[in-house]
Backbone bond lengths (Angstrom), bond angles and torsions (degrees), N, CA, C in turn:
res aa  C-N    CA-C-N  psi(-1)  N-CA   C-N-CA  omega(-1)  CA-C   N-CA-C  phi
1 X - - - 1.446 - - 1.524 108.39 -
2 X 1.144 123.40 140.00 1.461 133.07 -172.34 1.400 109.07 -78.53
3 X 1.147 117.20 147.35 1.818 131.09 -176.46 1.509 89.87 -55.42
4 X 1.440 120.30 150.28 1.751 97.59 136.88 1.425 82.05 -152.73
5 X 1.274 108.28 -158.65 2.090 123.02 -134.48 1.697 77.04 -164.52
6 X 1.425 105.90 121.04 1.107 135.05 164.00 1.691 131.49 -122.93
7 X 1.626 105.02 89.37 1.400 113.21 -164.13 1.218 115.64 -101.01
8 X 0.987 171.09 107.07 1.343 166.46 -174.60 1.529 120.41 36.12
9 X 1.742 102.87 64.22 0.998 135.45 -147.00 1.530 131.98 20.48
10 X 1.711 117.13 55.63 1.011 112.39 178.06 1.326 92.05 -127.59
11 X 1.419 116.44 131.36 1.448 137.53 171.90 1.362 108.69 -79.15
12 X 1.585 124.41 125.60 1.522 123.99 159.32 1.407 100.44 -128.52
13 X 1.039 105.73 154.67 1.976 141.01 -167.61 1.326 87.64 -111.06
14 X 1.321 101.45 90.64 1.757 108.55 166.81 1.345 123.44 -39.64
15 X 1.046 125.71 -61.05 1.412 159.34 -171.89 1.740 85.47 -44.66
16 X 1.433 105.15 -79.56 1.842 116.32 177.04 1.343 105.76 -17.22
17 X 1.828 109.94 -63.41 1.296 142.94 -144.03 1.816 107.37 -67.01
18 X 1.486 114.89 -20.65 1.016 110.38 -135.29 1.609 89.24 -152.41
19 X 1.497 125.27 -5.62 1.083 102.76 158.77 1.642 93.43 121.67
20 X 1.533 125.26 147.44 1.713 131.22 -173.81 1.158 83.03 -133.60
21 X 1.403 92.55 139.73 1.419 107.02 145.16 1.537 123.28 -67.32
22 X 1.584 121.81 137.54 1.486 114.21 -169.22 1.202 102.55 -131.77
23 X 1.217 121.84 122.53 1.651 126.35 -171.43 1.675 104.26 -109.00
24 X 1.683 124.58 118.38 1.056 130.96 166.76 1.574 132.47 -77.05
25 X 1.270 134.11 94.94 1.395 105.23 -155.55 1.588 89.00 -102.14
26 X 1.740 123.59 174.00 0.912 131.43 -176.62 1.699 114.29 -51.33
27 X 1.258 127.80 -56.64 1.007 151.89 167.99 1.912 113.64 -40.73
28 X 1.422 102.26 -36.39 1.447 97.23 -175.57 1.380 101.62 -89.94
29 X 1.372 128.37 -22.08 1.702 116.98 -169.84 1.466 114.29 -76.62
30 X 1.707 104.27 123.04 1.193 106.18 174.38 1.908 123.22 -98.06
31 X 1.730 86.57 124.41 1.612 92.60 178.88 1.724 123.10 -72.91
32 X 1.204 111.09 158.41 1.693 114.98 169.59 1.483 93.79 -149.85
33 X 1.590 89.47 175.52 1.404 95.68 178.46 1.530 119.30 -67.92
34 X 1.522 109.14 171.70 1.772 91.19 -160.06 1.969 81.75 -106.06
35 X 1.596 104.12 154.77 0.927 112.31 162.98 1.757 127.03 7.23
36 X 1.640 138.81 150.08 0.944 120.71 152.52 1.982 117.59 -78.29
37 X 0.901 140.38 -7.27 1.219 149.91 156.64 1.643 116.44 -36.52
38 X 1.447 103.38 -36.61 1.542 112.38 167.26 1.059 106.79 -104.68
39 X 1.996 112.26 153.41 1.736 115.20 -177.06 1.982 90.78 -74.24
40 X 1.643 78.73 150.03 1.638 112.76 165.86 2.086 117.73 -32.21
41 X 1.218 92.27 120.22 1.587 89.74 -175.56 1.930 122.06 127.84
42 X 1.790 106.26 -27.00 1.179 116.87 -175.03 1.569 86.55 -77.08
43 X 1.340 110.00 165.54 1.624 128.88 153.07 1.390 110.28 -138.31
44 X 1.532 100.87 157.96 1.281 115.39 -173.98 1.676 130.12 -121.77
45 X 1.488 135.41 152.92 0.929 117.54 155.31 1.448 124.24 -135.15
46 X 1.203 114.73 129.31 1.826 98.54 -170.15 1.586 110.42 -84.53
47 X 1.165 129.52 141.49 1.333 116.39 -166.32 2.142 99.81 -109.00
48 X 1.557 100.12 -28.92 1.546 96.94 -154.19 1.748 97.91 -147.10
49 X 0.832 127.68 89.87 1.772 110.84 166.49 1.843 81.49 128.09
50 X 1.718 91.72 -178.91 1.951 88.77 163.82 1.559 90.34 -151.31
51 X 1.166 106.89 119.81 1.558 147.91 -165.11 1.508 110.32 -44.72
52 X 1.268 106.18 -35.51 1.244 136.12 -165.69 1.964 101.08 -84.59
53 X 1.320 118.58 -10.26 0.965 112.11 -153.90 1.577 100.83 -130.63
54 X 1.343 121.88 -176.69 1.705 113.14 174.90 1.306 135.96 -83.72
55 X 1.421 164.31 46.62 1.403 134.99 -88.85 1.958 81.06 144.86
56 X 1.625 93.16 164.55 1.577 117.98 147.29 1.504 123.26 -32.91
57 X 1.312 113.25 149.89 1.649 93.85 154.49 1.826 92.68 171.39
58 X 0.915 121.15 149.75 2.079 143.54 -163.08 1.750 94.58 -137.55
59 X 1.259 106.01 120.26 1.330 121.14 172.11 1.380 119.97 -148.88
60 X 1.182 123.66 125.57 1.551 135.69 179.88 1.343 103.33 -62.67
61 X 1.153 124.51 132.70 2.095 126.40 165.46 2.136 93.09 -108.28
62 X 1.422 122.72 124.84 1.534 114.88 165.35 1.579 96.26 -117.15
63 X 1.984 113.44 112.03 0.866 117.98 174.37 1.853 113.36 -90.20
64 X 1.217 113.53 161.89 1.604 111.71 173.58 1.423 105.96 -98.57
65 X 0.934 108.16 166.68 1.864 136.78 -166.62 1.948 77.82 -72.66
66 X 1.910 88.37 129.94 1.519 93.35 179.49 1.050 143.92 62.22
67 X 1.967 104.13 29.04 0.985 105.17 177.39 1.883 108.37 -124.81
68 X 1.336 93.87 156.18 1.693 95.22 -159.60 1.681 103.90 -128.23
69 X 1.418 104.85 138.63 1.804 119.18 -167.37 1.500 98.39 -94.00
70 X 1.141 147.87 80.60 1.703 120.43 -176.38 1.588 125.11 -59.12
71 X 1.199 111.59 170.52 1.328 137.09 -160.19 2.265 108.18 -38.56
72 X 1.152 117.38 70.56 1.915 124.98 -174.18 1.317 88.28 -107.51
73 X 1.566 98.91 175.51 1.388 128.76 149.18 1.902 97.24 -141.83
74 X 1.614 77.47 174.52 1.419 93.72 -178.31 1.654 122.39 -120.26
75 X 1.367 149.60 122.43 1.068 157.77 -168.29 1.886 102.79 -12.14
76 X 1.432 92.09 -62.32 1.577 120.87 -164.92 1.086 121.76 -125.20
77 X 1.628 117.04 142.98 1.658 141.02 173.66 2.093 96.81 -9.13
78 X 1.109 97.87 135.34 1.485 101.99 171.99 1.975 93.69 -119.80
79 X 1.299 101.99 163.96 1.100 110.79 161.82 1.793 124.58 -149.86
80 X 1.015 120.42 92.65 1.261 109.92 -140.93 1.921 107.98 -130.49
81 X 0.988 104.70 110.11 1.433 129.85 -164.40 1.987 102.89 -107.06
82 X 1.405 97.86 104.36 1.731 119.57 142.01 1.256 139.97 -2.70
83 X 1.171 134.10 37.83 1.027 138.15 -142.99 1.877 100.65 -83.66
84 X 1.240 136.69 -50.00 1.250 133.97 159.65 1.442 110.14 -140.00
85 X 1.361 113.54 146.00 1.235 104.45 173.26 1.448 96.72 105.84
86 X 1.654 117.81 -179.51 1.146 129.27 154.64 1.331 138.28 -147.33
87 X 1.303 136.87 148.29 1.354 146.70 -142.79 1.319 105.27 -110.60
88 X 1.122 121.86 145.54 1.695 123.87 -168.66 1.644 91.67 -148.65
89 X 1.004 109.28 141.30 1.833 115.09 -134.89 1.521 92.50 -171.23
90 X 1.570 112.76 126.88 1.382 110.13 160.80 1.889 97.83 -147.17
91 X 1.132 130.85 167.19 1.450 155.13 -137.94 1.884 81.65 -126.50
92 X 1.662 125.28 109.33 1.212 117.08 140.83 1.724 90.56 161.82
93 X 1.629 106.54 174.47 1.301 117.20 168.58 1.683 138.25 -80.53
94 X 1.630 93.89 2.69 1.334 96.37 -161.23 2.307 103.94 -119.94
95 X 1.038 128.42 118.32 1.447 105.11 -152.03 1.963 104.13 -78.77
96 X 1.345 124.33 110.25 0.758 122.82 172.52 1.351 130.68 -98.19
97 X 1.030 157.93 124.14 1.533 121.29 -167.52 1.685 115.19 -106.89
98 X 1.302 108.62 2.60 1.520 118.01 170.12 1.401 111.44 -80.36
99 X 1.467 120.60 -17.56 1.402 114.03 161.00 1.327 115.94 -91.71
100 X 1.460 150.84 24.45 0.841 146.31 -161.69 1.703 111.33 -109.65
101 X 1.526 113.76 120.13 1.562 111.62 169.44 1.369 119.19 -39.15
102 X 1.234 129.36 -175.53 1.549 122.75 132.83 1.655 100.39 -128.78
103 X 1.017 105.93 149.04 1.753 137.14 173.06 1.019 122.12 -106.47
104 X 1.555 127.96 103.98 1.664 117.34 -171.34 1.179 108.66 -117.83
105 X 1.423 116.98 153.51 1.228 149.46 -161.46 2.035 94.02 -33.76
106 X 0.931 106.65 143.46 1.970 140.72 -177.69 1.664 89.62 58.64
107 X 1.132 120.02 56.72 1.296 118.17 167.96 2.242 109.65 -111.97
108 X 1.027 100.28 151.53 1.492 102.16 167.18 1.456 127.23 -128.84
109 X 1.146 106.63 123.11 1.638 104.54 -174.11 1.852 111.68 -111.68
110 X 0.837 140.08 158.23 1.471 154.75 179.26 1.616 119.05 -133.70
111 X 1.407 100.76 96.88 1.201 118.07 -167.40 2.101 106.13 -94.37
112 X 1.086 110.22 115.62 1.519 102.31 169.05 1.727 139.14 -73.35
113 X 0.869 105.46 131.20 1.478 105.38 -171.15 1.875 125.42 -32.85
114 X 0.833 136.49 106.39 1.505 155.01 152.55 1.771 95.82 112.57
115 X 1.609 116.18 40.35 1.493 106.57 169.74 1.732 97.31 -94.52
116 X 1.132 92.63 151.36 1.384 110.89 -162.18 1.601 110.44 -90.92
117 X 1.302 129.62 117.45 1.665 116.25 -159.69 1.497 107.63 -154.47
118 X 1.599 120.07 161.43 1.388 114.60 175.70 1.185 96.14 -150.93
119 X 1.623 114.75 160.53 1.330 109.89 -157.18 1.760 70.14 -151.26
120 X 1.868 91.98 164.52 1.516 119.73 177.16 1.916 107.27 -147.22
121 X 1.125 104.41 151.17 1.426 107.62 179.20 1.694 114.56 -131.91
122 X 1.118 115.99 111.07 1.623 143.72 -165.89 1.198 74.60 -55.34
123 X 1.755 120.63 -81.35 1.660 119.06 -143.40 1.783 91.50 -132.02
124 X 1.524 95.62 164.50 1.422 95.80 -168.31 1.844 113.10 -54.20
125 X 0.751 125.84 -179.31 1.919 129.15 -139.81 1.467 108.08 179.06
126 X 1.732 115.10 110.87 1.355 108.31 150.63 1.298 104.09 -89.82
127 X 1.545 107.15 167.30 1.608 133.61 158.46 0.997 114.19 -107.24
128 X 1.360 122.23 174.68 1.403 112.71 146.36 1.831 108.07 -150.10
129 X 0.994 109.30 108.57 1.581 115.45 -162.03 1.575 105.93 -92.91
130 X 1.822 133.35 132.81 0.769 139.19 160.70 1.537 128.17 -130.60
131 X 1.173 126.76 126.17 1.528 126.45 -176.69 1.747 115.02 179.20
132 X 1.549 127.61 -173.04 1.119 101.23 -170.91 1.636 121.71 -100.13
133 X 1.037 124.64 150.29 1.621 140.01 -171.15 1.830 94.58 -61.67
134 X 1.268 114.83 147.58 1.856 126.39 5.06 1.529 104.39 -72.59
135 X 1.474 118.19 153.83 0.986 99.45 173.50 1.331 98.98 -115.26
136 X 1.721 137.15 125.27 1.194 132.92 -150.60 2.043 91.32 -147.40
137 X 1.442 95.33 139.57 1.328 123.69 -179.88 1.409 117.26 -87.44
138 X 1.320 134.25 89.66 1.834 121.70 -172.02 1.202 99.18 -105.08
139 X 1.198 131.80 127.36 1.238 153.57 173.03 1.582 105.13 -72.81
140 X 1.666 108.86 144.54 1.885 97.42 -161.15 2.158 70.31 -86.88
141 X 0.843 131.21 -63.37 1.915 146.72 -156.31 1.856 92.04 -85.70
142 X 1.228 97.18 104.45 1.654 90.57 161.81 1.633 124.51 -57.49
143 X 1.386 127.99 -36.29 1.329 113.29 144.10 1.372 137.00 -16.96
144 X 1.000 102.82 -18.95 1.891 101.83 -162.09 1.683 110.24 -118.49
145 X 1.729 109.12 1.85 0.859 122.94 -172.88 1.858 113.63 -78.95
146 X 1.040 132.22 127.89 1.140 118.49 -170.01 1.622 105.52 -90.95
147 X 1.068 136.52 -24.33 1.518 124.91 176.31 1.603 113.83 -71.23
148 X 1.958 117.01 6.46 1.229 114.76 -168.48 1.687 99.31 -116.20
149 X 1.550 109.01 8.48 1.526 91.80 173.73 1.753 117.38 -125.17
């Protein structure tokens, strides 16, 4: 039976009060399409916070085989951990893919706020991105922006 706190007859459910534990299993996360900020094809899932907003927030990115982010940064600290698949990632304004790392799956990287980067994905690829909202996509070439074509 759960604690609760009875004050001048108002009952609270501590547990409620104070926060659940919430367990995601593969099977329960539901995808949508990801943002228009990314080209057509990514999906998304928000797990904790809303991305879009100011605050916390953990969100899955599932990219497809051959698909490529061009040259953005992002407002704020990224933190962005491998979940399957792998990420091929290089640091600059121009999209090259011969400079690009690769990052494989249970890896974590920490990206700083307004570094400028582009990433490509060999074979399909979760993420899982956490840090604080807004979380906003700037394109270094407005060309390359996908909400501009």
């Amino acid at each position: 039976m759960p604690l609760c706190l009875s004050l001048l007859g108002i009952v609270i459910n501590l547990p409620a009060a104070i926060g659940q534990n919430v367990i995601y299993s593969p099977d329960s996360i539901e995808w949508k399409d990801a943002p228009p900020s990314l080209p057509k094809g990514a999906k998304v899932a928000v797990l904790r916070g809303d991305p879009a907003q100011p605050g916390l927030f953990t969100m899955r990115l599932r990219f497809p085989a051959n698909y490529i982010v061009s040259p953005h940064w992002h407002t704020a600290d990224e933190h962005v951990t491998v979940i399957s698949g792998a990420l091929q990632i290089a640091m600059g304004e121009r999209f090259d893919r011969t400079k690009t790392n690769t990052i494989t799956s249970g890896s974590l990287m920490v990206m700083p706020a307004t570094m400028r980067h582009f990433a490509f994905f060999a074979e399909e690829t979760v993420l899982q991105l956490h840090g604080m909202g807004p979380w906003v996509v700037n394109y270094v070439n407005p060309q390359d922006d996908p909400r501009l074509k």
